[in-house]
Kinemage of the C-alpha trace (Angstrom):
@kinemage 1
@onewidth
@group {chain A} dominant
@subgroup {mainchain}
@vectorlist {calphas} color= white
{ca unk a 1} P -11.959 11.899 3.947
{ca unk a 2} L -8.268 11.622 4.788
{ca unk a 3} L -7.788 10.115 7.564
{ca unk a 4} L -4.305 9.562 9.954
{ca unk a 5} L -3.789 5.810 11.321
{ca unk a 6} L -4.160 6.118 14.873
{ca unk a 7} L -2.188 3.854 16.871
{ca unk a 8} L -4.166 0.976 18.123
{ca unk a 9} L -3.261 -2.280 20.983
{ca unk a 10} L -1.810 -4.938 19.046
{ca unk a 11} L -3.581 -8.314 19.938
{ca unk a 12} L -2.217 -11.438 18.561
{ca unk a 13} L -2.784 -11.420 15.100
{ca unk a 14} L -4.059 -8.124 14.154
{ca unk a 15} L -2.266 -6.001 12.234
{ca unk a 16} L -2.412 -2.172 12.725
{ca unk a 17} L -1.219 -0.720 8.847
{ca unk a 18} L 0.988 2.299 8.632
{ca unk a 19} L 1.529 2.029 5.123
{ca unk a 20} L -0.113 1.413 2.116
{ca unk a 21} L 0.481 -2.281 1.112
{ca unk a 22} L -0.526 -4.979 -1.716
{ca unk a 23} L -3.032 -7.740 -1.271
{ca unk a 24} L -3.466 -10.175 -3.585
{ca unk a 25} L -6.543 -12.413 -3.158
{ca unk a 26} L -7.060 -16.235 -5.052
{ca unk a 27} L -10.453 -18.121 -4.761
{ca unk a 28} L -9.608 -21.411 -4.035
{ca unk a 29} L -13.068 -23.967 -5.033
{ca unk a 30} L -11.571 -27.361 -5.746
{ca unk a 31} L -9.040 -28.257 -2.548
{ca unk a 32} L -10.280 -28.810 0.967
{ca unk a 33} L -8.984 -26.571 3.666
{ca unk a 34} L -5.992 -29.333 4.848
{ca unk a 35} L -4.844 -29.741 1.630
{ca unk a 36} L -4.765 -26.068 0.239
{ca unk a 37} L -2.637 -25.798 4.065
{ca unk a 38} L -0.228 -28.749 2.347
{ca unk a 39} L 0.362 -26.523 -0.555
{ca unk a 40} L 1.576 -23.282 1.698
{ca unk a 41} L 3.560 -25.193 4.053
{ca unk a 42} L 5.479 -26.463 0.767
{ca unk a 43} L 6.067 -22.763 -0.770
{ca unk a 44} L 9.550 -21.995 -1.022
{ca unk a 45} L 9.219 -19.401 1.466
{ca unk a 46} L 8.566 -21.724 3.805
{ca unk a 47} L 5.750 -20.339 5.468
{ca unk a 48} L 4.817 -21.058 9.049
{ca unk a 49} L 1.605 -20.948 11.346
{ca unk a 50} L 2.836 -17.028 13.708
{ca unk a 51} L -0.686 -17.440 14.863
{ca unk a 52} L -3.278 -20.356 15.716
{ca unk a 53} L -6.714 -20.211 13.433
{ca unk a 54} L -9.528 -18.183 15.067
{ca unk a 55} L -12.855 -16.939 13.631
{ca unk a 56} L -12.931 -13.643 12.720
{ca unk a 57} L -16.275 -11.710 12.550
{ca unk a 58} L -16.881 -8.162 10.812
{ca unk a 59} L -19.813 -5.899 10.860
{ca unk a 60} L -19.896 -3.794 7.599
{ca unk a 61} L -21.502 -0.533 7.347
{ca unk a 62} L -22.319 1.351 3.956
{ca unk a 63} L -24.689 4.562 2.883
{ca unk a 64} L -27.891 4.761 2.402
{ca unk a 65} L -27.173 4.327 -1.681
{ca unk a 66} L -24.681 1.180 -1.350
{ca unk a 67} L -21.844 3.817 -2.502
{ca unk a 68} L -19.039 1.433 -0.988
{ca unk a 69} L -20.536 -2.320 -2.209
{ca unk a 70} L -20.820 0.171 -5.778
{ca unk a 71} L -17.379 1.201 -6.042
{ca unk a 72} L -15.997 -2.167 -5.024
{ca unk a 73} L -17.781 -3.810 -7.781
{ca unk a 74} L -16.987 -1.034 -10.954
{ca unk a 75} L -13.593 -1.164 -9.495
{ca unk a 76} L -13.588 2.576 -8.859
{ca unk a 77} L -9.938 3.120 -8.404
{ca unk a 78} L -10.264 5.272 -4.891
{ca unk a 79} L -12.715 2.814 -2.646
{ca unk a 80} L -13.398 2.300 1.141
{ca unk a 81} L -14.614 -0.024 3.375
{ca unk a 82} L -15.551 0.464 7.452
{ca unk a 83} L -16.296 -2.021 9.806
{ca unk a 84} L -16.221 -3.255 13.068
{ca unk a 85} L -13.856 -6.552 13.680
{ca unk a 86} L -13.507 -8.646 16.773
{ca unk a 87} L -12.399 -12.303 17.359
{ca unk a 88} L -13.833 -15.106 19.009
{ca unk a 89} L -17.851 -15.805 19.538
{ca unk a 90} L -19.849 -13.989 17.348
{ca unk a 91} L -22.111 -12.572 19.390
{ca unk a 92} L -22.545 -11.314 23.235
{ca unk a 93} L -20.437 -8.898 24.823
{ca unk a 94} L -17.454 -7.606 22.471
{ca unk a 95} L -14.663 -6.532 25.045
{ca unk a 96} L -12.147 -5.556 22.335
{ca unk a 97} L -13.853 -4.491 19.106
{ca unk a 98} L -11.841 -2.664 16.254
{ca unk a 99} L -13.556 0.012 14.090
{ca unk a 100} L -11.557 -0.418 10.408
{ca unk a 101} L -11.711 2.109 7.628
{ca unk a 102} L -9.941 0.391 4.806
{ca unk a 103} L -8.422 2.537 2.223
{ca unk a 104} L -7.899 1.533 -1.141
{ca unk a 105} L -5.872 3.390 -3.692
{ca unk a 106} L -6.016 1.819 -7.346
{ca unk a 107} L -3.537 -1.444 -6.432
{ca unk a 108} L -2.272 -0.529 -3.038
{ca unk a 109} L -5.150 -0.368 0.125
{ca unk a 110} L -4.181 0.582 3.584
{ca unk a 111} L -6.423 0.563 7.084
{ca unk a 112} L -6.914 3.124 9.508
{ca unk a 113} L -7.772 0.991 12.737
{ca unk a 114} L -9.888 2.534 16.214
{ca unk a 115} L -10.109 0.899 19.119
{ca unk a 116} L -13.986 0.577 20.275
{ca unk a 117} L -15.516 0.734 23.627
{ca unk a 118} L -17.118 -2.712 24.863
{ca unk a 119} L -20.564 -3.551 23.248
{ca unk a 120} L -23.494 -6.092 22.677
{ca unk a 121} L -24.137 -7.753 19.769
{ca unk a 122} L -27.460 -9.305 20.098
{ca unk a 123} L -31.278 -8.643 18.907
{ca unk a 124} L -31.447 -4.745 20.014
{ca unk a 125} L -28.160 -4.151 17.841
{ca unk a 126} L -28.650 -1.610 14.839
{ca unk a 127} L -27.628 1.569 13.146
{ca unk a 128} L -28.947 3.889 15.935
{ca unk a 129} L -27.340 1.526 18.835
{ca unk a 130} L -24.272 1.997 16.860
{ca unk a 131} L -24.130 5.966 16.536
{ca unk a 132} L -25.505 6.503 19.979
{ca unk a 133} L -22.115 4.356 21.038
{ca unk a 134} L -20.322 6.208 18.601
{ca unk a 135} L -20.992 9.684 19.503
{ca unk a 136} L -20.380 8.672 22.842
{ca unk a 137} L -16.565 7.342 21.723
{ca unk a 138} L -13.171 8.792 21.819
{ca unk a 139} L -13.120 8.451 18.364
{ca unk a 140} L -11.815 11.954 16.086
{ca unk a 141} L -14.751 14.422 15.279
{ca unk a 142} L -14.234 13.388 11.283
{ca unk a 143} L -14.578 9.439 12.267
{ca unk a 144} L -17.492 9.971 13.657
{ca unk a 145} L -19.100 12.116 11.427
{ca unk a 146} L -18.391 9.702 8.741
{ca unk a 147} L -19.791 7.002 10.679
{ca unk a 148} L -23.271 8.967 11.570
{ca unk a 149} L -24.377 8.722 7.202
{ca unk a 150} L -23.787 5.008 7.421
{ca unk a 151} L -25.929 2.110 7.995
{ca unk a 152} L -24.722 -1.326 9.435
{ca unk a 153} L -25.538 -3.689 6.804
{ca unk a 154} L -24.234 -7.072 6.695
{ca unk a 155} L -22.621 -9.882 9.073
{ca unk a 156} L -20.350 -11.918 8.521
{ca unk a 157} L -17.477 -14.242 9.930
{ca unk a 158} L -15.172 -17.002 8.535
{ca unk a 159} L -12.633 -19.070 9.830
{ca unk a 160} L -8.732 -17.775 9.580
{ca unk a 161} L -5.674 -19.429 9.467
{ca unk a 162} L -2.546 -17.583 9.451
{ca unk a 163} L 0.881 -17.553 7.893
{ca unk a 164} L 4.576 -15.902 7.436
{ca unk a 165} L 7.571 -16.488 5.344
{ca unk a 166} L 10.133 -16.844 7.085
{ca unk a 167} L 12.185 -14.127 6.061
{ca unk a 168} L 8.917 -12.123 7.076
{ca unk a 169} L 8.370 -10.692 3.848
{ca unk a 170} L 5.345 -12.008 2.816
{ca unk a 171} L 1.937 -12.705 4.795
{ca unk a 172} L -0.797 -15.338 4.035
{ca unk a 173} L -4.410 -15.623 5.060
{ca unk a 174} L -6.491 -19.029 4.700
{ca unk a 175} L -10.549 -18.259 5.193
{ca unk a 176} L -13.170 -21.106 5.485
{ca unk a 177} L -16.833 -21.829 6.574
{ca unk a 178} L -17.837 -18.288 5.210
{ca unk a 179} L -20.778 -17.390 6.279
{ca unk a 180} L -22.946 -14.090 6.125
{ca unk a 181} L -26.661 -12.615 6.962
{ca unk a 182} L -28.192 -9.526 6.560
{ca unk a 183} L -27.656 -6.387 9.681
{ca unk a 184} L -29.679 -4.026 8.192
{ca unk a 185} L -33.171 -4.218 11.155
{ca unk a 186} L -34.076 -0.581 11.838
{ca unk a 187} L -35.059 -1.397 15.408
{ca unk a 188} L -32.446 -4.741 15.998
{ca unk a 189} L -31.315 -7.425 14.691
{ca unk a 190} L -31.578 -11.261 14.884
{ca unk a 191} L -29.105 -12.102 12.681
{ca unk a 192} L -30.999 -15.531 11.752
{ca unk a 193} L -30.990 -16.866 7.735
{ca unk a 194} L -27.633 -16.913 7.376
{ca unk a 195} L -25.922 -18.057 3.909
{ca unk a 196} L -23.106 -20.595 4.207
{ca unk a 197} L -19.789 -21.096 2.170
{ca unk a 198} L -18.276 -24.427 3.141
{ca unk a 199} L -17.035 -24.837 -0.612
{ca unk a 200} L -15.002 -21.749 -1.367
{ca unk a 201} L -11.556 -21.244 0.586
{ca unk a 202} L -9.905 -17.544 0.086
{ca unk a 203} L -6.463 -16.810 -0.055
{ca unk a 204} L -5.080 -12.986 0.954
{ca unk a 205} L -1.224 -12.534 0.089
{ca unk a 206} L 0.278 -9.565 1.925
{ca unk a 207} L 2.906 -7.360 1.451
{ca unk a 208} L 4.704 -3.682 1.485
{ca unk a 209} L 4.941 -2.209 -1.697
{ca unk a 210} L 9.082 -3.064 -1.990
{ca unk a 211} L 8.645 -6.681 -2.731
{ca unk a 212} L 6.219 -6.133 -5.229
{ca unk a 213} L 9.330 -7.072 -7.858
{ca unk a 214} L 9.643 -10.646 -6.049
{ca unk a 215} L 5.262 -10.933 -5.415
{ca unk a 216} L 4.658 -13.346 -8.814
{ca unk a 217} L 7.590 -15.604 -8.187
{ca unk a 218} L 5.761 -16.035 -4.677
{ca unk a 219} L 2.508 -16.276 -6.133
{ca unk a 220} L 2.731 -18.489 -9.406
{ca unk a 221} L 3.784 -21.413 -6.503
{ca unk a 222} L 0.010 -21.593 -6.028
{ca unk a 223} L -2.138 -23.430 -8.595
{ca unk a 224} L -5.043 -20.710 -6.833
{ca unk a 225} L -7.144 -18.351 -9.181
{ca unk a 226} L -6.925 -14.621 -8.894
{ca unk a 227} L -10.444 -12.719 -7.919
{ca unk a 228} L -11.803 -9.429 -7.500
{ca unk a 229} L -13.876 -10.237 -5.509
{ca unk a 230} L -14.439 -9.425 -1.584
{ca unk a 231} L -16.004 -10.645 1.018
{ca unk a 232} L -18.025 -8.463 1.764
{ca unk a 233} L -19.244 -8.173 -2.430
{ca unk a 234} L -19.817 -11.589 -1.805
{ca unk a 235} L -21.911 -11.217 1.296
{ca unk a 236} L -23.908 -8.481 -0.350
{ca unk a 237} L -24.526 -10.541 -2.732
{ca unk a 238} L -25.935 -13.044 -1.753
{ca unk a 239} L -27.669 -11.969 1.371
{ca unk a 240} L -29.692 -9.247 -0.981
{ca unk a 241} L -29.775 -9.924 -4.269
């Protein structure tokens, strides 16, 4: 489905993609939070905090046949994810909730981001709650088609920290406490048993195709290891399997 970025209210923080750009993502299992924060305050880029740390919480959605957690993990080279992101509590009343169709394209992944109306996240939350709301949205005729074959399927939410060299070239993300449970009750949800990551920290580094010439000189700074894998792979994961 091709899909054109709509134009979205930027909130502090979020980032509303135009253009295809490079992330680069580093599992990070043997530093605590504070001092994997030493190491990118030290970069040579001199990266800074634009943003305080928030938790960020996601509700992903998938077909029937796990096509999206399936492509992620053979590395198809044309993917997608969709979810719904908001900030703050986890659940309750979400007064500014994002719908997210993330686009990726062999290296390069881009986001097509949709303001939601206001909703509740609590025990009567599931797949039909979600359409109903969705139909019912100003969202474009192919958005919501899409989203009436999918089923919401896993929680989760992690603590952010943000970054930016100073030259604003590059962007890094810092993610802690993962944690993740499964969203998948036909008639609601209680969103209890969730599985905690206090170990792993994940690093995202962000940035437009141009400085892909200057990305490993920015990179090999970090003694981090390269991954694959997602979050929400890793949520699937371990939530079903």
């Amino acid at each position: 489905m091709d899909v054109s970025a709509q134009s979205t209210p930027v909130e502090q923080g979020y980032t509303a993609l135009r253009s295809y750009r490079y992330e680069r993502k580093f599992l990070v299992d043997e530093l605590l939070p504070s001092q994997a924060e030493a190491l990118i305050k030290l970069h040579p880029r001199l990266f800074y905090a634009p943003y305080p740390p928030r938790f960020v919480n996601n509700l992903y959605f998938d077909t029937p046949d796990m096509e999206n957690y399936y492509d992620n993990v053979n590395g198809a080279a044309h993917r997608r994810k969709v979810r719904v992101r908001w900030y703050g509590a986890p659940f309750g009343e979400l007064n500014s909730p994002v719908l997210e169709i993330k686009v990726k394209d062999g290296p390069v992944g881009t986001k097509h981001s949709y303001p939601l109306p206001p909703f509740c996240i609590g025990q009567r939350f599931c797949s039909g709650y979600f359409r109903n709301l969705v139909m019912n949205s100003g969202l474009p005729e192919n958005v919501r088609r899409e989203l009436g074959s999918l089923d919401v399927v896993l929680f989760n939410r992690y603590h952010r920290h943000y970054y930016a060299s100073r030259d604003g070239l590059f962007r890094l993300t810092l993610d802690a406490e993962m944690a993740f449970c499964k969203a998948n009750g036909a008639f609601g949800n209680t969103f209890i048993h969730q599985q905690v990551n206090y170990h792993d920290l994940v690093v995202e580094l962000k940035y437009e195709i141009a400085q892909e010439p200057h990305a490993n000189r920015v990179a090999s700074f970090f003694p981090f290891r390269v991954t694959r894998n997602s979050k929400y792979v890793q949520g699937i994961e371990r939530v079903y399997f």
